[in-house]
MARBA-3410 file (N, C-alpha, C, O; in Angstrom, 1 decimal):
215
123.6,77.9,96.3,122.4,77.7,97.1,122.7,77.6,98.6,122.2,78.3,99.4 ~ 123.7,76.5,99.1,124.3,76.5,100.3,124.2,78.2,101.0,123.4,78.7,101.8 ~ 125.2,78.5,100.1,125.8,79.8,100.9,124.3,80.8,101.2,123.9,81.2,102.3 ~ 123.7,80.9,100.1,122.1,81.7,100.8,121.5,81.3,101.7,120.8,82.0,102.4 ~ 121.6,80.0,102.0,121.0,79.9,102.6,121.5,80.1,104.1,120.8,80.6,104.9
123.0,79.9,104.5,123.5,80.3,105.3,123.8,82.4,105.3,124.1,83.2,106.1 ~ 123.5,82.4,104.4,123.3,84.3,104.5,122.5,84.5,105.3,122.7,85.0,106.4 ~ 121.3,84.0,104.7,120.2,84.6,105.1,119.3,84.2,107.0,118.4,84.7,107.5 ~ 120.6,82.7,107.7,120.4,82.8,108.6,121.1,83.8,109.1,120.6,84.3,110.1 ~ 122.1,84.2,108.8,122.4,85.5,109.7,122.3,86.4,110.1,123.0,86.9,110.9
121.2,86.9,109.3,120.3,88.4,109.8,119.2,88.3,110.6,118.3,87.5,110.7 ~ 119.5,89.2,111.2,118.7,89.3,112.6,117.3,89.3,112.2,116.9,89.5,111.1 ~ 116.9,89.0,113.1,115.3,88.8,113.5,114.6,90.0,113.8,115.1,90.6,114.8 ~ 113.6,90.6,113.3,112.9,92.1,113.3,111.7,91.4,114.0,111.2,90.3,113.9 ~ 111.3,92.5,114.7,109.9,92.4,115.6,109.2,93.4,115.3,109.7,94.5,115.0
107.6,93.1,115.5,106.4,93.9,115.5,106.4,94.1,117.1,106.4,93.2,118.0 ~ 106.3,95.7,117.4,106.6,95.7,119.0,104.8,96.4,119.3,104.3,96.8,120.3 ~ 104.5,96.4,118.3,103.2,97.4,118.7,102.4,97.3,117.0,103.1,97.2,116.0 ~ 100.6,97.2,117.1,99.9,97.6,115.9,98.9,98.3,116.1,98.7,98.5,117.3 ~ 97.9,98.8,115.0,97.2,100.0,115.5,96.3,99.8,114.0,96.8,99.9,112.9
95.1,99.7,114.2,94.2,99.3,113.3,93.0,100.4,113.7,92.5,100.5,114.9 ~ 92.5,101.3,112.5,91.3,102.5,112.3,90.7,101.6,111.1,91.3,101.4,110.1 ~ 89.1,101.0,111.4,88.5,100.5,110.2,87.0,100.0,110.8,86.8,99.3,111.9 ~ 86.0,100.5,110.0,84.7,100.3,110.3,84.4,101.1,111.7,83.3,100.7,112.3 ~ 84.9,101.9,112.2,84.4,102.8,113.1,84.7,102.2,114.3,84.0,102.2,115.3
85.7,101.7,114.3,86.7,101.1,115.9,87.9,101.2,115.5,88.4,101.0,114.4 ~ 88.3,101.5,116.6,90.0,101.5,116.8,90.4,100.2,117.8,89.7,99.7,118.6 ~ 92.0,99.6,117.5,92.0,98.8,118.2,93.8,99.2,118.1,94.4,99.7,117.2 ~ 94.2,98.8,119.4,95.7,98.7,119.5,96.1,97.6,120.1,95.8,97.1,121.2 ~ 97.0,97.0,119.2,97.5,95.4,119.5,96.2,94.2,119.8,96.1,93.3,120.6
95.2,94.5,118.9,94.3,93.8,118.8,92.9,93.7,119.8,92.0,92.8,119.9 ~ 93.2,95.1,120.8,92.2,95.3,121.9,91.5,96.4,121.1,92.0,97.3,120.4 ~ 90.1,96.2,121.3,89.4,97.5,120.7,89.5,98.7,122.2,89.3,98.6,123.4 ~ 90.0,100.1,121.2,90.1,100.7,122.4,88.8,102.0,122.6,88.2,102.7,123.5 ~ 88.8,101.9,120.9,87.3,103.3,121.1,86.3,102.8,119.7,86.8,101.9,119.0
85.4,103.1,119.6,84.3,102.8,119.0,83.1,104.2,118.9,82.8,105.1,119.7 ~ 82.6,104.0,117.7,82.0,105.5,117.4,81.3,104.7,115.4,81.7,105.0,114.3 ~ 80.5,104.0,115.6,79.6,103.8,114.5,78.1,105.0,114.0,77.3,104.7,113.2 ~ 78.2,106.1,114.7,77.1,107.2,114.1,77.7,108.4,113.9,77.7,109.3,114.7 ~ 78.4,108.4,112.6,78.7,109.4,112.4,79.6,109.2,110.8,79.8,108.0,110.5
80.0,110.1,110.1,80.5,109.8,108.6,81.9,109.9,109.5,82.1,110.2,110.7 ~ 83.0,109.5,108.3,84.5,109.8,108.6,85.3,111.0,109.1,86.2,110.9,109.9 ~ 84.6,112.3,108.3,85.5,113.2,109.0,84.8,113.3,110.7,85.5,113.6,111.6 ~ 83.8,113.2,110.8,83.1,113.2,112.7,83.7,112.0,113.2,83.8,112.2,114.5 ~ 84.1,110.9,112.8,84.3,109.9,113.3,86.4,110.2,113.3,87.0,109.8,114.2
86.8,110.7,112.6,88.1,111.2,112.8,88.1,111.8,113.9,88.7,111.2,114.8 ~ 87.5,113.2,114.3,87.8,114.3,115.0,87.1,113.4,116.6,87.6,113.7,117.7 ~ 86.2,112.4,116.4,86.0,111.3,117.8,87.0,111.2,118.3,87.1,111.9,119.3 ~ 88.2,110.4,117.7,89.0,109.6,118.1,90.1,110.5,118.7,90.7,110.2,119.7 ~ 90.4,111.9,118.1,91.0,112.6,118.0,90.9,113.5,120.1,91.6,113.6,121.1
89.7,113.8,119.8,88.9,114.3,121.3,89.0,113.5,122.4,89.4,113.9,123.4 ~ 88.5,111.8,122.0,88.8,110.4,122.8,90.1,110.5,123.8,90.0,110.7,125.0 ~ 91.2,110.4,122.9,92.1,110.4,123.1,93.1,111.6,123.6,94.3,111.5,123.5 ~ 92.4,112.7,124.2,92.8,114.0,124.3,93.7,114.4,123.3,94.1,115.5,123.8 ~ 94.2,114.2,122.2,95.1,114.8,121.7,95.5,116.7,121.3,94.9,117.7,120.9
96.4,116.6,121.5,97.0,118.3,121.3,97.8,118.8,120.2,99.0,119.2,120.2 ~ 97.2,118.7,119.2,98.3,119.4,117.8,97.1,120.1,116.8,96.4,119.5,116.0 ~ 97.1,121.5,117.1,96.3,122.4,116.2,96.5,121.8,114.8,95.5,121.6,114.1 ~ 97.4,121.6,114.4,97.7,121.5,112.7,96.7,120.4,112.4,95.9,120.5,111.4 ~ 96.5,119.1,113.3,95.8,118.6,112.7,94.2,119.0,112.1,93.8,118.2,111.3
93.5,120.1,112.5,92.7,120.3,112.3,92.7,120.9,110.4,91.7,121.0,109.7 ~ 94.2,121.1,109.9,94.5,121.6,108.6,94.4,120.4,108.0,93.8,120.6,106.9 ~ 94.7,119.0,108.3,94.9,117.9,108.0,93.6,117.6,106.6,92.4,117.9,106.8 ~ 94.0,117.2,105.7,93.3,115.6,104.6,92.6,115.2,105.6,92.7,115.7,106.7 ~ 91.7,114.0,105.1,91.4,112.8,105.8,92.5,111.9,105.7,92.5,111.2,106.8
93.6,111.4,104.9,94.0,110.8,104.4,95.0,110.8,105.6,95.6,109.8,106.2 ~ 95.1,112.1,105.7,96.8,112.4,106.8,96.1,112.5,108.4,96.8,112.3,109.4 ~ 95.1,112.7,108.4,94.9,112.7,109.9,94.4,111.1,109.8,95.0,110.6,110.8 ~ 93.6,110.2,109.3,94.0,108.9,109.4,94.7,108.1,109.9,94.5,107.1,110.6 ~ 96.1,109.1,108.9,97.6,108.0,109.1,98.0,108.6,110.5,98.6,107.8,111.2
97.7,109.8,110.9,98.3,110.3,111.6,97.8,109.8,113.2,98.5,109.5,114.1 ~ 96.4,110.0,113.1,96.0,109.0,114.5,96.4,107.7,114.6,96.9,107.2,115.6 ~ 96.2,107.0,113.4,96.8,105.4,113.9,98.0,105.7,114.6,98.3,105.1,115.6 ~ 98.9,106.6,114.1,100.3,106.6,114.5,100.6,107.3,116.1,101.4,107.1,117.0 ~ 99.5,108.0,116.1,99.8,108.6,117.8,99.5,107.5,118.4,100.3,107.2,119.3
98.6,106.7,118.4,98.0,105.8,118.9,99.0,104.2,119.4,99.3,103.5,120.3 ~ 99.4,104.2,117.9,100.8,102.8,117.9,101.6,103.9,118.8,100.7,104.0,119.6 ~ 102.1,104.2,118.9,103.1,104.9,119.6,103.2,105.3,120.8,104.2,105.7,121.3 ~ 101.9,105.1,121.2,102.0,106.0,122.6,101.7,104.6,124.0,101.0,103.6,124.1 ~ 102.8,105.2,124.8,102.7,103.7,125.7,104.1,103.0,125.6,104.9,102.8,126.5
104.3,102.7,123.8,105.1,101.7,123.1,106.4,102.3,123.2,107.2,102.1,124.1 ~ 106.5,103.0,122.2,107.5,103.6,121.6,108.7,104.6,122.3,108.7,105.8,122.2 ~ 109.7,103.9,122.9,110.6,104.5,123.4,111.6,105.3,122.9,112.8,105.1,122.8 ~ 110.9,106.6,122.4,111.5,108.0,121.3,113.1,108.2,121.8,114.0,108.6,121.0 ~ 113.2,108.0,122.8,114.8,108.7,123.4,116.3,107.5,123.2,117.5,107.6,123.4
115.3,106.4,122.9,116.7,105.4,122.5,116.7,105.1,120.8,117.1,104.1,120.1 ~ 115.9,106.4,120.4,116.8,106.6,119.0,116.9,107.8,119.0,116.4,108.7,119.7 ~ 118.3,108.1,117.5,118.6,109.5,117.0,117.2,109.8,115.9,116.5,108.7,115.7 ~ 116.8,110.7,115.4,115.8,111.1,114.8,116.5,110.3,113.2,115.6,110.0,112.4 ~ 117.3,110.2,113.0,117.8,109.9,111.5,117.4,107.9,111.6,117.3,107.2,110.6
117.3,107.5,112.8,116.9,105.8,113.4,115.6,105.3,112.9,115.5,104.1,112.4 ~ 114.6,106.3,113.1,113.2,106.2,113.1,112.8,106.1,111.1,113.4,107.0,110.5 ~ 112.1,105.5,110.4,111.3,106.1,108.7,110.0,105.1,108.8,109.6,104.1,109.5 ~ 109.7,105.6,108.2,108.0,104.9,107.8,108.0,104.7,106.0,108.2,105.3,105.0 ~ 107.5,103.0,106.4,107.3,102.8,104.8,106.0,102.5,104.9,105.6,101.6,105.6
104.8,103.4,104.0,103.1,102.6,103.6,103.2,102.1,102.0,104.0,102.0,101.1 ~ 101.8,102.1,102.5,101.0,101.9,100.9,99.1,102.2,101.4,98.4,102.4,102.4 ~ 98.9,102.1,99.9,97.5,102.1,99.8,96.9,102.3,98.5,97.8,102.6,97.6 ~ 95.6,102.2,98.0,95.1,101.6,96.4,95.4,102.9,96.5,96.5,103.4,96.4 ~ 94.2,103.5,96.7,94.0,105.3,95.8,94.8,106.5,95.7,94.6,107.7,95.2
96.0,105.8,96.5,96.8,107.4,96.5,96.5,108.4,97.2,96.2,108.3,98.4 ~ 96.5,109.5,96.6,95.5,110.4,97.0,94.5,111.5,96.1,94.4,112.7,95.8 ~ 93.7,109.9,95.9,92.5,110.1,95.2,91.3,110.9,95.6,90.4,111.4,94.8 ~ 91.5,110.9,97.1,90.3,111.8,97.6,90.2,112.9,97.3,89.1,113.4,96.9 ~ 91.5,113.6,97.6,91.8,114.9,97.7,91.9,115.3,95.9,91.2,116.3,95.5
92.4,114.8,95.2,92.4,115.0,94.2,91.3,115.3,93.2,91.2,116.0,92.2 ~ 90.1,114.3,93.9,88.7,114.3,93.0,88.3,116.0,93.7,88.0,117.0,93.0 ~ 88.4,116.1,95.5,88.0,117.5,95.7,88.8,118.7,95.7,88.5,119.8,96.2 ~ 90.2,118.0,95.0,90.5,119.9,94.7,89.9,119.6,93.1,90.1,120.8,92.6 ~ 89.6,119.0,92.3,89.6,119.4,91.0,88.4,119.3,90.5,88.0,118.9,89.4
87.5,119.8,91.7,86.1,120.5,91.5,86.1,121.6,91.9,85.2,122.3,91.6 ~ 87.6,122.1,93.0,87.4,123.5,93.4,88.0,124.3,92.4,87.9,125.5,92.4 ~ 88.7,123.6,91.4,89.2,124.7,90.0,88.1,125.0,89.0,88.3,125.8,88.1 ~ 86.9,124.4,89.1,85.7,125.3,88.2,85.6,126.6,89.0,84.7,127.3,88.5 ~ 86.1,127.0,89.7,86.1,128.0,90.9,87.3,128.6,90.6,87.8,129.1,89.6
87.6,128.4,92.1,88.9,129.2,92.2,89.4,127.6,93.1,88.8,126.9,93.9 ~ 91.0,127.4,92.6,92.0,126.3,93.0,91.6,126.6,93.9,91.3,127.8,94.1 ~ 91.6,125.3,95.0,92.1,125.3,96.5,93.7,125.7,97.1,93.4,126.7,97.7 ~ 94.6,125.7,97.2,95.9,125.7,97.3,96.1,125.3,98.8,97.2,125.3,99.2 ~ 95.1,125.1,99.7,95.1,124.2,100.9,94.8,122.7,100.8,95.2,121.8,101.6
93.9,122.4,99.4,93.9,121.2,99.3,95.3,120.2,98.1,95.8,119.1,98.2 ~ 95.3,121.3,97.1,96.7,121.3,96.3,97.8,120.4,97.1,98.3,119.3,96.8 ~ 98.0,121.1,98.1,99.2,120.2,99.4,98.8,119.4,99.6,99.9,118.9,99.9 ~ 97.7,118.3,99.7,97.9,117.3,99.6,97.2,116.1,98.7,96.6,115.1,99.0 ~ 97.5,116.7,97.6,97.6,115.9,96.6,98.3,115.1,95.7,98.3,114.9,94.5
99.3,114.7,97.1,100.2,113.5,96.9,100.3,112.5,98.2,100.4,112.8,99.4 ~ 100.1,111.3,97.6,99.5,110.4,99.2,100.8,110.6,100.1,100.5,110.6,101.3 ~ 102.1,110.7,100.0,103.1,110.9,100.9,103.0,111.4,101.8,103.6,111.0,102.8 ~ 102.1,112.6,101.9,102.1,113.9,102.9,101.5,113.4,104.3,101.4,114.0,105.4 ~ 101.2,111.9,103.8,100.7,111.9,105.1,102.4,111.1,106.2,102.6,110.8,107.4
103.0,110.9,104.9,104.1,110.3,106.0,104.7,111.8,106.9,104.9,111.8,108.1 ~ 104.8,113.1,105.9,105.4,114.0,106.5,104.7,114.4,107.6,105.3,114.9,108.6 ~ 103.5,114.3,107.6,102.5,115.0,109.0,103.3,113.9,110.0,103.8,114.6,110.9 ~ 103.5,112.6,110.2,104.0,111.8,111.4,105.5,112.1,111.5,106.1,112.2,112.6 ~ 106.2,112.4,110.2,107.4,113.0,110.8,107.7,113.9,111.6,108.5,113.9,112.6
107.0,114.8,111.2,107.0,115.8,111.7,106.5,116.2,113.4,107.0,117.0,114.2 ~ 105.6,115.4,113.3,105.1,115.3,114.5,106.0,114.7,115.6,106.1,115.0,116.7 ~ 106.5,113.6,115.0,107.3,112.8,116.1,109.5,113.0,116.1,110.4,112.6,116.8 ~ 109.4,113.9,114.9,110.9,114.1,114.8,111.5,112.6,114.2,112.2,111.9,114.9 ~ 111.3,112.2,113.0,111.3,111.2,112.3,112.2,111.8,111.1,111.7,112.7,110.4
113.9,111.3,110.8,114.4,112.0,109.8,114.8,110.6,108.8,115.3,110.7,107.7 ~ 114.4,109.2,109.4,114.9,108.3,108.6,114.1,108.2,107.4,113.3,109.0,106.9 ~ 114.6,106.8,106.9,113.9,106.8,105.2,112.7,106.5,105.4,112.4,105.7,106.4 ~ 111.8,106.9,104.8,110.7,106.4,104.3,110.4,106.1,102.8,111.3,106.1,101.9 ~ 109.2,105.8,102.6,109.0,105.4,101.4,107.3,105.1,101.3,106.8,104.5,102.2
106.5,105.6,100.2,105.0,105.2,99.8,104.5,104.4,98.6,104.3,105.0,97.5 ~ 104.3,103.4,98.6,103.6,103.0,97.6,102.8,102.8,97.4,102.0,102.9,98.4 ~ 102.3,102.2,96.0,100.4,102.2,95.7,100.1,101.0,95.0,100.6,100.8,93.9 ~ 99.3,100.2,95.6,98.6,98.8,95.4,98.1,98.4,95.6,97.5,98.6,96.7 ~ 97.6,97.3,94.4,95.8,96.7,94.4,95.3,96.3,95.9,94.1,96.3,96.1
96.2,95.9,96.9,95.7,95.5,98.0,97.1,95.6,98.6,98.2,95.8,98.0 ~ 96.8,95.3,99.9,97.8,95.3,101.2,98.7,94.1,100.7,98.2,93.0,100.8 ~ 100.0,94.2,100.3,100.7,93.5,100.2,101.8,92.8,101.2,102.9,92.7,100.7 ~ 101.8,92.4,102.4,102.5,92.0,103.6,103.8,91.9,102.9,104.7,92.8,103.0 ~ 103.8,90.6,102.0,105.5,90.3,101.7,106.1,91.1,101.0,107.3,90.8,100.9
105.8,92.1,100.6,106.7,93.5,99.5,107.1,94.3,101.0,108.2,94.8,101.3 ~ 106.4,94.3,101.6,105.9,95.5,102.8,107.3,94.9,103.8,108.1,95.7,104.1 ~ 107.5,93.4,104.3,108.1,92.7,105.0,109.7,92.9,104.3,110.7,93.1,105.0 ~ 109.7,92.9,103.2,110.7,93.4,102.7,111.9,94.4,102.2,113.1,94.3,101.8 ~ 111.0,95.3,102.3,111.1,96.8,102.5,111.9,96.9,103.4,113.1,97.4,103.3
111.1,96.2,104.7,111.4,97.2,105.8,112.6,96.2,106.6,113.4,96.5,107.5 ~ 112.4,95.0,106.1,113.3,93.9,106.8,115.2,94.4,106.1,116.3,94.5,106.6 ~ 114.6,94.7,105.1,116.0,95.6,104.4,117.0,96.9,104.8,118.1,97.2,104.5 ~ 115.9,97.6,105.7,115.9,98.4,106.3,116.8,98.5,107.4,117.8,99.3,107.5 ~ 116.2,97.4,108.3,116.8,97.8,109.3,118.2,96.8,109.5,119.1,96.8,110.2
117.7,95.6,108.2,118.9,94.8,108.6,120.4,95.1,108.3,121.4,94.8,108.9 ~ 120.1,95.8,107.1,121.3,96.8,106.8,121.6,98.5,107.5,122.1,99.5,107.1 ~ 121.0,98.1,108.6,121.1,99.6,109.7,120.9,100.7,109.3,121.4,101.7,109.8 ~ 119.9,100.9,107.9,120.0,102.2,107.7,118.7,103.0,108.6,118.4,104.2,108.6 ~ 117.9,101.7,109.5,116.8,102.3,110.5,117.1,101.0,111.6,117.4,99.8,111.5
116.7,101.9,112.8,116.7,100.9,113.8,115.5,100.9,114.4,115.3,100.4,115.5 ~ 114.2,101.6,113.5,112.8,101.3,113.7,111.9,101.9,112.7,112.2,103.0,112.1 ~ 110.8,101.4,112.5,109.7,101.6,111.3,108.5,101.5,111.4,107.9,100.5,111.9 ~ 108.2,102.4,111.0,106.4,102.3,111.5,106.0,101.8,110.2,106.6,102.5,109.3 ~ 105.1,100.8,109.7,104.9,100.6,108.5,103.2,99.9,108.5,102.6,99.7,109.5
102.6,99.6,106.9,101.1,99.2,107.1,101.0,100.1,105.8,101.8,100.5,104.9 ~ 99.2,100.3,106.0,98.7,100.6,105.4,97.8,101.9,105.6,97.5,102.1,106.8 ~ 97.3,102.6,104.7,96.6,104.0,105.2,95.9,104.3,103.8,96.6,104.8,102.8 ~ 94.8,104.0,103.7,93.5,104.2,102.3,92.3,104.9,103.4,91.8,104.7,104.5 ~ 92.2,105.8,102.0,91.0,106.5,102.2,90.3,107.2,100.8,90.9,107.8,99.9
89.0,106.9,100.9,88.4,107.0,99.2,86.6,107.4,99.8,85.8,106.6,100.2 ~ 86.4,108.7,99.7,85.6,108.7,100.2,84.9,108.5,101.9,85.4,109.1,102.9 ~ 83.8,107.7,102.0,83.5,107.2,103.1,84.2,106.0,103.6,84.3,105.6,104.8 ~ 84.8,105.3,102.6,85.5,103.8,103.0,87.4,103.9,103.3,88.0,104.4,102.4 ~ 87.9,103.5,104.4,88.8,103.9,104.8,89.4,103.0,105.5,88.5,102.3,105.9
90.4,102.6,105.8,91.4,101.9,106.7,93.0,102.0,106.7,93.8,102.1,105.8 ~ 93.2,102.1,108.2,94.3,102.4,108.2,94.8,101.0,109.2,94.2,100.9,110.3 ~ 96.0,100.1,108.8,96.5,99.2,110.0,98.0,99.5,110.0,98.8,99.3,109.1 ~ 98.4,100.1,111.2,100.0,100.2,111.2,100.5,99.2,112.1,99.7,98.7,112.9 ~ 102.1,98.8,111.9,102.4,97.9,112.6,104.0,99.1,113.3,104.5,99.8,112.4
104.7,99.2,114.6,105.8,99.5,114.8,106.5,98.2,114.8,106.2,97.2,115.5 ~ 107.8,98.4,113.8,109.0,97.6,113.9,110.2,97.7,114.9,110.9,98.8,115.2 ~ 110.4,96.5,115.4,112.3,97.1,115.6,112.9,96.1,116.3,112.3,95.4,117.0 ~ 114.1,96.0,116.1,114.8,94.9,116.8,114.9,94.3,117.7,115.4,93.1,117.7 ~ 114.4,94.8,118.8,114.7,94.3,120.2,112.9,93.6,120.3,111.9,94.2,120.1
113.4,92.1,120.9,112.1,91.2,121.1,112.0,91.3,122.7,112.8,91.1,123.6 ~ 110.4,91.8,122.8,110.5,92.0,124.3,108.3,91.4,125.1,107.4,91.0,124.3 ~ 108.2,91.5,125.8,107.0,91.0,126.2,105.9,91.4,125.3,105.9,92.6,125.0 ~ 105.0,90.5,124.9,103.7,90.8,123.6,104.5,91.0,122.4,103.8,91.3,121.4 ~ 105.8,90.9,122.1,106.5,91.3,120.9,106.4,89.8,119.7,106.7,88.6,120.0
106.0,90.2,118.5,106.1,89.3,117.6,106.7,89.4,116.2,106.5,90.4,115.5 ~ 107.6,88.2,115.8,108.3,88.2,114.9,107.7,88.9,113.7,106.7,88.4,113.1 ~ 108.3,90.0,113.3,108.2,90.6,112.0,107.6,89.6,110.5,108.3,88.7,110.1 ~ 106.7,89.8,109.9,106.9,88.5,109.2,105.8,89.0,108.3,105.1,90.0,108.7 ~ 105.5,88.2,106.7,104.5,89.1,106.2,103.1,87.8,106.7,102.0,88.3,106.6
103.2,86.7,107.2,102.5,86.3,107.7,101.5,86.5,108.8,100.3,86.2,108.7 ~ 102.1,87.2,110.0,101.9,87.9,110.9,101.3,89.2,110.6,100.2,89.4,111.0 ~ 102.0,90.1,110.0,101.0,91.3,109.6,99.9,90.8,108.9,98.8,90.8,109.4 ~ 100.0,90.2,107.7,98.7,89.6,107.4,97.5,89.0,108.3,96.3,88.9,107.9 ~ 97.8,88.6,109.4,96.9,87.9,110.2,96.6,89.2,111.0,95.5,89.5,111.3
97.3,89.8,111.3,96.6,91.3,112.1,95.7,92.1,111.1,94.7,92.6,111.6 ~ 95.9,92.3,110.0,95.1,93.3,109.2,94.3,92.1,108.6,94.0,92.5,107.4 ~ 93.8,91.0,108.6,92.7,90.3,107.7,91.9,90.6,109.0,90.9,91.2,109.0 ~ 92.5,89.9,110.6,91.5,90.2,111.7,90.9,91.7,111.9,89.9,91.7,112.5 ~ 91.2,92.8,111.5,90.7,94.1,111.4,89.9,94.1,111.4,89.3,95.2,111.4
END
């Protein structure tokens, strides 16, 4: 017992350098509301935030709800924050979760097979795809990882990623949560990474928890 306990002071300390919360029709970054748009259903209230924010990537218009979700919280955590050039692309992975998977997509391609299959919506009917749309977008080659649970689990989540970087296989992580089921949706990401610097807070599942219960 001694010795764990002396282990486990020796690993470094992980920081939340940036978070990014989409839920109930506001957006907020690091706990500032930055846009707001309550008249409108989810896909209008996506493409808001999207316009808001001037963003520029045709593909997303190909996007799930599920993946442009994940994908705006993530332009959003990231921008300002995120200093892309002091990592290698293999530095950067994203670990989520979320209850439904990708239940949405799945209930609406498997009404379009009384028809004729979708094979636009086919692709994303696996909740991952939405990690690949931010890889891709941002040149992200580290690990990631998705999983599916009854609720936002902080301490599974803090673990993951504390594993992560402590054994250097990432020297940053975008991680949280990204559900979407219909009209009801939320997405809270948090960026991780080593270096503790002004507004920066210790990694912890207590800490994420307190950012995503305030949502």
């Amino acid at each position: 017992m001694i010795w764990l306990i002396k282990r486990k002071t020796l690993l470094a300390e992980n920081y939340i350098t940036a978070s990014c919360t989409i839920y109930k029709g506001a957006v907020s970054k690091d706990g500032v509301k930055v846009f707001e748009n309550n008249h409108t259903d989810l896909a209008g209230f996506l493409v808001s935030i999207y316009q808001h924010f001037k963003l520029n990537y045709p593909k997303y218009y190909k996007m799930d709800n599920l993946s442009k979700l994940g994908w705006l919280a993530a332009e959003i955590l990231l921008k300002d924050t995120f200093k892309q050039n002091n990592y290698k692309p293999e530095d950067a992975g994203i670990v989520l979760a979320n209850a439904n998977s990708s239940l949405d997509d799945d209930i609406e391609y498997f009404d379009t097979t009384k028809d004729i299959p979708s094979p636009s919506l086919f692709v994303y009917t696996l909740a991952n795809i939405v990690i690949g749309e931010i890889c891709i977008r941002n040149n992200f080659k580290g690990e990631h990882a998705f999983f599916i649970q009854d609720k936002f689990d902080a301490g599974f989540i803090t673990q993951q990623v504390n594993y992560l970087l402590d054994k250097n296989i990432l020297q940053a992580c975008i991680c949280g949560w990204v559900d979407v089921l219909d009209q009801e949706y939320k997405a809270v990401l948090f960026l991780v990474e080593k270096e503790k610097g002004e507004k920066r807070f210790l990694f912890s599942a207590e800490n994420m928890d307190s950012i995503f219960k305030d949502s």
